[in-house]
C-alpha positions in Angstrom: -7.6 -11.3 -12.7 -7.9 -8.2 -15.1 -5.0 -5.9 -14.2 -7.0 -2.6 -14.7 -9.9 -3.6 -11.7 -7.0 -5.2 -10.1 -5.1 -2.1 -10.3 -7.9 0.8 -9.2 -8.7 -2.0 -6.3 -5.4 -1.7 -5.1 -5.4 2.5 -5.4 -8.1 2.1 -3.6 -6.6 0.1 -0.3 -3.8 2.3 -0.4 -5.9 5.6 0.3 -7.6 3.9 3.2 -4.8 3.2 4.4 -3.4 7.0 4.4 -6.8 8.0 5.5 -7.0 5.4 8.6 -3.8 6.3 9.8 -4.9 9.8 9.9 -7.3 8.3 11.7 -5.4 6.5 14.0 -3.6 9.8 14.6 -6.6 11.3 16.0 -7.8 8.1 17.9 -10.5 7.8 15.7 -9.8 4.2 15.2 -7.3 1.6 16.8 -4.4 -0.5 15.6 -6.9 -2.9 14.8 -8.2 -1.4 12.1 -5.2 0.1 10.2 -4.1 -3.4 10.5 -7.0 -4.6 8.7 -6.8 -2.1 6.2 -3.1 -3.4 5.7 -4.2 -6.8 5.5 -6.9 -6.0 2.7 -4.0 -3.5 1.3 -1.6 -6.6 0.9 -4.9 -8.8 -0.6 -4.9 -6.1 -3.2 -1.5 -6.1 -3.5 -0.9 -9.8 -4.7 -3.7 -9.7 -7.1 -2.1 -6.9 -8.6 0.8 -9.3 -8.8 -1.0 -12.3 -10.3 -3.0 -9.9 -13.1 0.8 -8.8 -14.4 1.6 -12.4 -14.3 -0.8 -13.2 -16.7 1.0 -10.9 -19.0 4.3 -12.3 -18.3 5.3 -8.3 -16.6 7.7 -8.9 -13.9 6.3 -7.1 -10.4 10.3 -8.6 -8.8 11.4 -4.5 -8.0 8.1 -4.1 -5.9 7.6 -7.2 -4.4 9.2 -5.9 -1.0 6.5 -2.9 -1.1 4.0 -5.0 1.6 7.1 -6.0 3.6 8.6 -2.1 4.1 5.2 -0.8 4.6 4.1 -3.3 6.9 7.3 -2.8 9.3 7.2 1.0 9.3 3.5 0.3 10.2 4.6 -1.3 13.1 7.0 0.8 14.4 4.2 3.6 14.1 1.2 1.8 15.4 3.9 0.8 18.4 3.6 4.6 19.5 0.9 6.5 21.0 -1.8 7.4 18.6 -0.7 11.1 18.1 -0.4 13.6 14.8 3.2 14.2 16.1 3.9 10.4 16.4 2.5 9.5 12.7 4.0 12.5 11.3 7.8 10.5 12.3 6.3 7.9 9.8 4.3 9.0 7.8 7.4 10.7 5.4 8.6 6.7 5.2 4.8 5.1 4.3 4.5 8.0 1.4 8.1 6.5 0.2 7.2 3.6 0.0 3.7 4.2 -1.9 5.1 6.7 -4.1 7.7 3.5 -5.5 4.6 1.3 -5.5 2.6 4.2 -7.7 5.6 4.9 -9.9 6.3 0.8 -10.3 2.7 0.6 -11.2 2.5 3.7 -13.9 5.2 1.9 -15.7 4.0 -1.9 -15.2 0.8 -0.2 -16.5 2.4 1.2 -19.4 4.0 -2.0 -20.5 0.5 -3.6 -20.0 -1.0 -0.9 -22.4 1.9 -1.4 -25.1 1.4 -4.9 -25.1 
């Protein structure tokens, strides 16, 4: 896999995530489909992995990123579907994709160097 479609794919997945648990918040959609937007998320995630690989660029510091996120996502999707409710969580998703973005700027940059 090419790390730089790999990469954008990934971007990707994690903005529908943000935006369908906005969603969610609003009832908009169910559990359902934030979970399937995780799932593809994850997908994203591991090709992201295998395209570093390739390159011989360790991804070990964010391999717990689809583990945190998924068990804050189950704590929130737990609750009722409320702004109040995904505003508890929401502080610890954006912690957890801010390591994966700044992990990714710098795997990116040893990609580039190399």
């Amino acid at each position: 896999p090419a790390v730089e479609p790999a990469v954008t794919r990934l971007l990707v997945s994690i903005k529908r995530l943000l935006k369908s648990l906005t969603q969610w918040s609003r009832t908009e959609v169910d559990e359902v489909h934030v979970s399937d937007v995780y799932v593809r998320l994850g997908n994203d995630f591991e090709s992201v992995v295998a395209a570093f690989s390739v390159y011989n660029i360790e991804m070990a510091d964010l391999l717990t990123v689809p583990d945190d996120l998924r068990k804050v996502l189950e704590q929130c999707l737990s609750e009722e579907a409320t702004a109040g409710n995904l505003g508890l969580y929401l502080p610890n998703v954006q912690q957890i994709i801010t390591k994966l973005l700044q992990g990714l700027r710098s795997k990116q940059s040893i990609y580039r160097r190399g």
